[in-house]
C-alpha positions in Angstrom: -22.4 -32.3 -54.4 -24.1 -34.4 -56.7 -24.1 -38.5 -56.9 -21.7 -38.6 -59.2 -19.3 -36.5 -57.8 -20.2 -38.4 -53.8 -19.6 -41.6 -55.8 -16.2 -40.4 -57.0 -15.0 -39.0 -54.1 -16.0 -40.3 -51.1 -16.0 -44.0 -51.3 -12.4 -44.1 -52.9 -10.6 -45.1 -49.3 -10.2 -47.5 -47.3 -9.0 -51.2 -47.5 -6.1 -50.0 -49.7 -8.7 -50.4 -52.7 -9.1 -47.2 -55.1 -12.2 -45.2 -56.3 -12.8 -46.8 -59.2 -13.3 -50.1 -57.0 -15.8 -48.5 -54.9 -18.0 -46.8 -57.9 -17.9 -50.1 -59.6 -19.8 -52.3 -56.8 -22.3 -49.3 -56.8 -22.9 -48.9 -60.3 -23.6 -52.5 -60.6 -26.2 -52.5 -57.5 -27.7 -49.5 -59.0 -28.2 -51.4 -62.7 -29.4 -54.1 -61.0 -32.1 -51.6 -59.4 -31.6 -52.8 -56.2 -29.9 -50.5 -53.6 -26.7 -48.3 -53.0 -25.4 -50.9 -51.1 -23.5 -53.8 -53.5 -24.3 -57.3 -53.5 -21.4 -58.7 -51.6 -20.5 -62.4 -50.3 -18.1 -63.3 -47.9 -14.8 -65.3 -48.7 -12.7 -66.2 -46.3 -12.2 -64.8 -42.1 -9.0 -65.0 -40.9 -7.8 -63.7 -37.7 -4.2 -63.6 -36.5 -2.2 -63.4 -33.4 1.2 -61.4 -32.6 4.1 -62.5 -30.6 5.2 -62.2 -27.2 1.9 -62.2 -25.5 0.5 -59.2 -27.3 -3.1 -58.8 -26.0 -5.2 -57.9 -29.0 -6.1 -60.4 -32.0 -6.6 -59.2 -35.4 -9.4 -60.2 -37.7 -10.3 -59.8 -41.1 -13.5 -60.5 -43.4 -12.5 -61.1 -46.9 -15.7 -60.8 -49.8 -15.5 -62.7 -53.2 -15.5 -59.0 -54.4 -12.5 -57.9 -53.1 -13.9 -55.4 -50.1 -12.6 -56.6 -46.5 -12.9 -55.2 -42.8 -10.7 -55.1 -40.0 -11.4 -56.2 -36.5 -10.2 -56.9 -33.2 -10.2 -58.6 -29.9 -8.5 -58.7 -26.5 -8.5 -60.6 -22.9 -8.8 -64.0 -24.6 -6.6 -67.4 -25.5 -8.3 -69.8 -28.5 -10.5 -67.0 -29.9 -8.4 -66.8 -32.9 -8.5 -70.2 -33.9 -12.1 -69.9 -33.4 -12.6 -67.9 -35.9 -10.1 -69.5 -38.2 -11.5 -73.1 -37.7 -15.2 -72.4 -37.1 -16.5 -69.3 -38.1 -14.7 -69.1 -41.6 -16.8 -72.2 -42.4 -19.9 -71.3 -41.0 -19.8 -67.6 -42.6 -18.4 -68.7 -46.6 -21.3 -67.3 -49.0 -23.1 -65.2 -46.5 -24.2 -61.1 -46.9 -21.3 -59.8 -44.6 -23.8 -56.7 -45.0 -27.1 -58.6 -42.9 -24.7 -58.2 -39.5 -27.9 -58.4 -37.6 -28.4 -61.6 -39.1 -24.8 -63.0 -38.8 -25.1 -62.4 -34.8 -28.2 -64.0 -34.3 -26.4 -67.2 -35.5 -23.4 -66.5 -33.8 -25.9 -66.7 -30.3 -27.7 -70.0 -31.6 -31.3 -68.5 -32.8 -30.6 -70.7 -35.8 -29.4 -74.2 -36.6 -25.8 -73.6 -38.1 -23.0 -75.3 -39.6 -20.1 -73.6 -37.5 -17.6 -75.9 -39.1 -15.3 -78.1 -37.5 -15.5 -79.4 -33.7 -17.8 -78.5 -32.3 -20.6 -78.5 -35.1 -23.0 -76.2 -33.0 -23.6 -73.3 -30.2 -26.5 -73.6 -27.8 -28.9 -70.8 -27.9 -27.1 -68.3 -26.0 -24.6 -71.1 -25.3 -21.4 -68.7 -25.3 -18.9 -67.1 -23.4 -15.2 -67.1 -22.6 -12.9 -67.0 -26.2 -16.1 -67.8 -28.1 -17.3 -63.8 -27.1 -14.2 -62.8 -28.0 -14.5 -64.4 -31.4 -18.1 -63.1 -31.8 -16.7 -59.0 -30.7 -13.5 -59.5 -33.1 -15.8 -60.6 -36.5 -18.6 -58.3 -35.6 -16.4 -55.3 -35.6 -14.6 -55.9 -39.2 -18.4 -56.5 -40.4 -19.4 -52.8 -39.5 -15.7 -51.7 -40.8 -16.5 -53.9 -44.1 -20.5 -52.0 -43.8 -18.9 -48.6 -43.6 -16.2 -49.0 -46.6 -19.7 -50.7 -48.7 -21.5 -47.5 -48.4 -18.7 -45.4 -48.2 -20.1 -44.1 -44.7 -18.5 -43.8 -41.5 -19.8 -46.9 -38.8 -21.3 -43.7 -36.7 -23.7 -43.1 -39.5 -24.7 -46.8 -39.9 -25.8 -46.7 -36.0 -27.9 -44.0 -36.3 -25.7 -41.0 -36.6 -23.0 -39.2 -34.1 -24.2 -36.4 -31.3 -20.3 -35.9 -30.4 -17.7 -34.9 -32.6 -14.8 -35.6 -30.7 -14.6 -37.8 -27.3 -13.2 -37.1 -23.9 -10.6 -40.1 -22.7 -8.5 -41.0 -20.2 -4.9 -42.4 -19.9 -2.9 -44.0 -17.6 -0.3 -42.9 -15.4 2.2 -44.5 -13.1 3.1 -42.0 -10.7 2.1 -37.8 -10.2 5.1 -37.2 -12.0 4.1 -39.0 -15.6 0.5 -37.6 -14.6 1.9 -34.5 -14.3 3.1 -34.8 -17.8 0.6 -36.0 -19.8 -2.2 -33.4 -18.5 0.3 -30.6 -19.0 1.3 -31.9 -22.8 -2.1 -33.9 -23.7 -4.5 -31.2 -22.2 -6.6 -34.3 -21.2 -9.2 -33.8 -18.3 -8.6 -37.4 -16.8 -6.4 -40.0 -15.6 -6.7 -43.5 -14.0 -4.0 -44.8 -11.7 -3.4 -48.3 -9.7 -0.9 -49.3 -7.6 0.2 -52.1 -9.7 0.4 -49.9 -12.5 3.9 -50.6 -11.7 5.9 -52.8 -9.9 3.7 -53.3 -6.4 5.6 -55.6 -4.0 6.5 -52.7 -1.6 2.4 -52.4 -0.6 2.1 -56.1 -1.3 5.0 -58.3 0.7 2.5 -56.0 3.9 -0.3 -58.3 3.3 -1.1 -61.3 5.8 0.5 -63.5 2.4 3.5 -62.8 0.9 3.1 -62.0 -2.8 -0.7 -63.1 -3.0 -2.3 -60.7 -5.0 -6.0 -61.5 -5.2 -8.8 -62.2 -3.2 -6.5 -59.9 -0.2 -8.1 -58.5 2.9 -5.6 -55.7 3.4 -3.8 -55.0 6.4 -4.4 -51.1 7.5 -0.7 -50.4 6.1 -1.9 -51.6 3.2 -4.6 -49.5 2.8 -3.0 -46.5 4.2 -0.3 -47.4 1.0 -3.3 -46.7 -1.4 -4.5 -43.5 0.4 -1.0 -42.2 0.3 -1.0 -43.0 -3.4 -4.0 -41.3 -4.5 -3.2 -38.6 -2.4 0.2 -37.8 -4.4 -1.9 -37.6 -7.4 -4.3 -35.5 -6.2 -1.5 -33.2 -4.5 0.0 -33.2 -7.9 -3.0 -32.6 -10.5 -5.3 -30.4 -7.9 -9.3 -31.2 -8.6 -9.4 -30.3 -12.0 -8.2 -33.1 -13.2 -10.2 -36.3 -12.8 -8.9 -39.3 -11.1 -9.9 -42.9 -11.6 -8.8 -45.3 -8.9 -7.9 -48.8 -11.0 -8.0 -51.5 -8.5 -8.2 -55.0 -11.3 -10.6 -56.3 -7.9 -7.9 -57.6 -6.1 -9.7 -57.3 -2.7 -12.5 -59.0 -1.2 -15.7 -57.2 0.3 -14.2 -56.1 3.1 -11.6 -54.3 1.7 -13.7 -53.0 -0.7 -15.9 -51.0 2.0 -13.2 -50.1 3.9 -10.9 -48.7 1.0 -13.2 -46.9 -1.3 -14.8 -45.2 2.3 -10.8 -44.3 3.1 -10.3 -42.8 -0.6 -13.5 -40.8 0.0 -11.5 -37.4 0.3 -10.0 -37.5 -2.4 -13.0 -37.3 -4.6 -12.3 -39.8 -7.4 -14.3 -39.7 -10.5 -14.5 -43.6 -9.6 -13.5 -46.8 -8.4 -13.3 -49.6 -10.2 -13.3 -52.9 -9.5 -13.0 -52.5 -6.4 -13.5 -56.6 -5.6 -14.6 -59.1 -8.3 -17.8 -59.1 -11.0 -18.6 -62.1 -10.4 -20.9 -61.3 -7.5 -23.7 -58.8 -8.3 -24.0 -58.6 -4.1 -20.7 -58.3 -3.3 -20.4 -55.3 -5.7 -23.8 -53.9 -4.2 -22.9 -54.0 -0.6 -19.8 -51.9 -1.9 -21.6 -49.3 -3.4 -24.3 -49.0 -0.8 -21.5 -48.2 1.8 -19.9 -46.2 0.4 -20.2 -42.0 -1.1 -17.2 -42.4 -4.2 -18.8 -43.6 -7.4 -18.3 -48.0 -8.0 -17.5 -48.7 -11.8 -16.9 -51.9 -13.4 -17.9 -53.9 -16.8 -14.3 -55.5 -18.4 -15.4 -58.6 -17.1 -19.2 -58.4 -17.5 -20.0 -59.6 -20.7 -23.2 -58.8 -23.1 -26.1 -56.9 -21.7 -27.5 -59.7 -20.2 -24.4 -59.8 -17.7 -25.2 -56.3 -17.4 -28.6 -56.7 -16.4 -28.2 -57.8 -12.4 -26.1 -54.8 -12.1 -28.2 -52.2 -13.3 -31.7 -53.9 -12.0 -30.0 -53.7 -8.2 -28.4 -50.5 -9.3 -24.9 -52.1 -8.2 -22.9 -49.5 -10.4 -22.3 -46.0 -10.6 -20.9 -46.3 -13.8 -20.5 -48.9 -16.3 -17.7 -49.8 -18.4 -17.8 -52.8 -20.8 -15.3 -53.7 -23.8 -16.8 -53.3 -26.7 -14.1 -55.8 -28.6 -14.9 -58.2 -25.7 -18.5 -58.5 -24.9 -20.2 -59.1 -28.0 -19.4 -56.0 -30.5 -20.2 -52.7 -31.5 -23.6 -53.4 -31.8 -24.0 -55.2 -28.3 -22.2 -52.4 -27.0 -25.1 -50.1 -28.0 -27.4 -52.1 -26.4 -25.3 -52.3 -23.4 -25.5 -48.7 -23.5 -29.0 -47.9 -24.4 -30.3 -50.4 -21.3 -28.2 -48.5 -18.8 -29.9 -44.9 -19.8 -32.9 -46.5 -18.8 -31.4 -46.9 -15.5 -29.6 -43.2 -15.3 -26.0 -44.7 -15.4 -23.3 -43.5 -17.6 -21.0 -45.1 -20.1 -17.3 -45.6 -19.8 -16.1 -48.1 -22.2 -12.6 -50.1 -21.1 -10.3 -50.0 -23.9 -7.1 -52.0 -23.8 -6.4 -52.4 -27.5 -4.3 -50.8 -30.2 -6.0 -47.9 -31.7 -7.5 -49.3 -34.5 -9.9 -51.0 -31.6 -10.2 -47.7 -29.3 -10.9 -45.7 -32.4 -13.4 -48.4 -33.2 -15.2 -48.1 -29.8 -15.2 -44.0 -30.4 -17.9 -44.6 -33.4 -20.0 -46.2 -30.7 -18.9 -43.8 -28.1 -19.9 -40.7 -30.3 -23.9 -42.3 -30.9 -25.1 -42.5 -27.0 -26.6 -39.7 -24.8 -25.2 -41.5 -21.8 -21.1 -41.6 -22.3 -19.1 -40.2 -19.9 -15.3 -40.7 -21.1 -13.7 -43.3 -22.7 -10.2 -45.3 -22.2 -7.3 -45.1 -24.3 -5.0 -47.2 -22.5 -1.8 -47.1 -25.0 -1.5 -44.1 -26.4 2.1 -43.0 -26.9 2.9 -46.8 -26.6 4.5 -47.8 -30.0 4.3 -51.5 -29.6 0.8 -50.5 -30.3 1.3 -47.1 -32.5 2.6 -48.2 -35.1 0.6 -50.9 -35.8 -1.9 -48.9 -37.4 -2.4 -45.3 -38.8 -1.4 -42.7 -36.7 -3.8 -41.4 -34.4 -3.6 -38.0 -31.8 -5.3 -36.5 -29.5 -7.1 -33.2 -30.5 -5.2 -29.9 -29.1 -7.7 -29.8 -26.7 -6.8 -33.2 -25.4 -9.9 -34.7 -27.2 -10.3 -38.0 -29.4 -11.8 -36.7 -33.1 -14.6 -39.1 -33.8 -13.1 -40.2 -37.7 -15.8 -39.2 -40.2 -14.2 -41.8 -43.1 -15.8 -45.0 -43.8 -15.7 -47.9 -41.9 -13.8 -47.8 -38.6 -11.3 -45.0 -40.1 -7.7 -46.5 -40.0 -5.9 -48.7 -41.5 -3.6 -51.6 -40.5 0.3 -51.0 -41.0 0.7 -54.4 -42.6 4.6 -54.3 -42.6 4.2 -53.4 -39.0 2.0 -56.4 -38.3 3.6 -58.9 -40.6 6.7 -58.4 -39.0 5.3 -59.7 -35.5 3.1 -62.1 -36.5 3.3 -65.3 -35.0 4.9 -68.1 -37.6 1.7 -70.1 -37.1 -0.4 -67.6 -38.7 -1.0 -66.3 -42.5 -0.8 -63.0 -42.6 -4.0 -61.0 -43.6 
């Protein structure tokens, strides 16, 4: 294929904006004698939020030339109007090509206008729905990257050595696992007791509908033995199970549950009592045979750092559209192969965000499987391009530029909270 023909043909998607868009901004950087890429300049960022309590946040980056990128976010309350307030000021003018650049400012290496209150960030001075901000933007810059050079964001971090990506799902009971292993042809599941509606382990505790921070009582855990053990009855040991337990217990607990799940050989536990305490998680791990994972709540590698140093996880597993971005994510990821643990990035987002993650997903030597909590869920479906599973139960790494997919606009703009302009 020659240039001309690349030109015409490959870089006529995404963003809704035709081929002749595409091989204009190229011809003109190419006249100019300076690169493939086109001269671009942000205009506007604008992020949205859907109604009733939907999770993720969508963001956009908007260039004076016409070429945007999609984004998102998840686990956070403000981040939105961060970006809307803040970073839309601070980012007006700017290369939405130099990302690298873009995130040093975002974690304070330079004096910035961020634009409205407050008027700066603290080197390294982030965290909370300012992360979240940060992951949403820095994902719709490598989606607005990939649709510049008409290239695919795997490429533009250094080139995939996967071509399609083993995930897991989520299921309620044996039966629904049973299901989706038999239809999907997927390898792995994860499973929690509250899943689903959990008072009948819980109203057995020494306190009545408390639900973190629980010491369990020995009925308790024999509840969460019994569960596992229906799965694992059900699926045999060729599928895999993760044990989702959103670190509701303390220490104690911990020990004693993962050493009672022991038997049933789970690919992991997770969470298995709070991240907060790089100890707490370490004592875990060293009493215990079944494999400790954790990461949604660890954010950037240098939250990662205590646990890999003390060697506190088996496995990792941090959100890409939560602690940092894309590009943090690699990081994340290229520290812990240093320290022989394996990826498995959480995912709780629609699937323009797990698809998103898979581009990261498909680069490192060290991924294990990833989440894709809401598949088959159309609140999330249909906001966005269709995506399935491969017959063979694996995720297709997308090989068109930027992130993939597309937003279904009508889809979004008919939940969209009243507050908001659309994108």
């Amino acid at each position: 294929m020659d240039r001309r023909s690349f030109l015409g043909g490959s870089l006529g998607v995404g963003g809704g904006l035709g081929m002749g868009f595409y091989a204009s901004l190229l011809a003109e950087a190419r006249a100019a004698g300076t690169s493939r890429a086109p001269k671009l300049r942000i205009r506007e960022l604008r992020a949205i939020r859907l109604r009733n309590g939907f999770n993720s946040r969508f963001v956009r980056v908007y260039t004076e030339e016409g070429l945007y990128g999609t984004g998102e976010l998840v686990d956070t309350m403000g981040a939105e109007y961060i970006i809307n307030n803040n970073f839309n000021v601070m980012l007006k003018g700017r290369d939405p090509l130099e990302i690298q650049s873009i995130l040093s400012d975002f974690w304070g290496y330079h004096k910035v206008n961020m634009g409205g209150p407050p008027s700066a960030v603290f080197i390294h001075g982030w965290g909370g729905p300012y992360m979240g901000a940060v992951s949403g933007v820095e994902v719709a810059l490598w989606d607005l990257a990939g649709k510049a050079l008409g290239l695919p964001i795997h490429q533009l971090l250094g080139g995939r050595m996967r071509d399609a990506v083993p995930v897991y799902l989520h299921a309620a009971n044996p039966k629904e696992g049973r299901r989706l292993v038999d239809e999907l042809k997927i390898r792995t599941l994860k499973i929690g007791l509250d899943y689903s509606n959990d008072d009948w382990s819980i109203d057995r505790g020494w306190e009545k509908g408390k639900r973190f921070g629980l010491h369990m009582t020995g009925e308790q855990i024999d509840d969460t033995v019994n569960f596992v053990a229906g799965f694992r009855k059900e699926l045999g040991l060729h599928t895999e199970i993760g044990v989702e337990c959103h670190a509701h217990y303390d220490l104690e607990t911990g020990i004693q549950l993962c050493n009672a799940l022991e038997p049933y050989r789970p690919l992991f536990v997770e969470e298995p009592t709070t991240s907060d305490n790089v100890d707490s998680m370490l004592r875990i791990r060293e009493n215990t045979r079944v494999p400790i994972a954790a990461g949604e709540n660890i954010y950037t590698r240098f939250g990662f750092r205590p646990y890999l140093e003390k060697q506190a996880l088996s496995i990792i597993q941090p959100d890409f559209t939560k602690t940092g971005g894309l590009f943090e994510g690699l990081k994340i990821a290229n520290m812990a192969e240093t320290y022989n643990v394996p990826v498995a990035p959480h995912g709780v987002c629609s699937p323009l965000g797990t698809l998103a993650i898979t581009h990261v997903c498909s680069v490192i030597p060290n991924f294990l499987v990833q989440e894709f909590t809401h598949y088959g869920d159309r609140d999330f479906t249909e906001l966005c391009d269709p995506v399935a599973l491969r017959p063979d139960g694996l995720l297709a790494v997308p090989n068109a530029p930027g992130i993939g997919i597309e937003l279904n606009e009508a889809a979004v703009k008919e939940r969209l909270e009243p507050e908001f302009k659309m994108l």
